[in-house]
N, C-alpha and C positions, 0 to 999 in steps of 0.2 A: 504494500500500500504506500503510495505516496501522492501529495498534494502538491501546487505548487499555485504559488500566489498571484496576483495579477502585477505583471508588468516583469516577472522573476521566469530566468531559465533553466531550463533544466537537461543534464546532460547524459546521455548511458552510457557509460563506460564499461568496457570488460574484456574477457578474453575470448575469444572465435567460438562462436558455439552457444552461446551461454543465454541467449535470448532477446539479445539490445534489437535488433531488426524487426523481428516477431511480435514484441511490448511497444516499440514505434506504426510499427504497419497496423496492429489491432487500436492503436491511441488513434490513429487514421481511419479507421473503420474500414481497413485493403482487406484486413481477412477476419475469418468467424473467430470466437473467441466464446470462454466460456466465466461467468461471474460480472462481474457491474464493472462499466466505464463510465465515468460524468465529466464532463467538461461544459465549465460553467453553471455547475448543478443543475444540467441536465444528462440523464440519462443516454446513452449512444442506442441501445437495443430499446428502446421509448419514440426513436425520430423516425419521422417520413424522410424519403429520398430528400426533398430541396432541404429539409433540416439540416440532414446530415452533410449535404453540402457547404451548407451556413457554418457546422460548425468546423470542418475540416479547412476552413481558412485561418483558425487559429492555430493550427497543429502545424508543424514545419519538420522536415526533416533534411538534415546537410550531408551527401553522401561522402564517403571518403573518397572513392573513384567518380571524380562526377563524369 
């Protein structure tokens, strides 16, 4: 579990394997996922398609190979 506040980032760090891509793609809503995401205290498995759109403008991901 972690939060992270308004205007505050947040970084996954770890070793190959370990699930930073997986935790980023489902904070994205790219793949199925199992338990509660909110962003913005709302719920991810709660939005319509345009929701879900709405909210994946907050989410960013910075690849390392871009």
């Amino acid at each position: 579990t972690f939060s992270i506040a308004p205007n505050e980032t947040l970084a996954l760090v770890g070793e190959s394997g370990c699930g930073k891509s997986t935790t980023a793609k489902a904070l994205a809503g790219l793949v199925p996922y199992s338990g509660d995401i909110a962003i913005g205290g709302r719920n991810l498995s709660g939005l319509g398609r345009d929701e879900r759109k709405a909210v994946r403008r907050d989410v960013q991901m910075i690849f390392q190979d871009p």
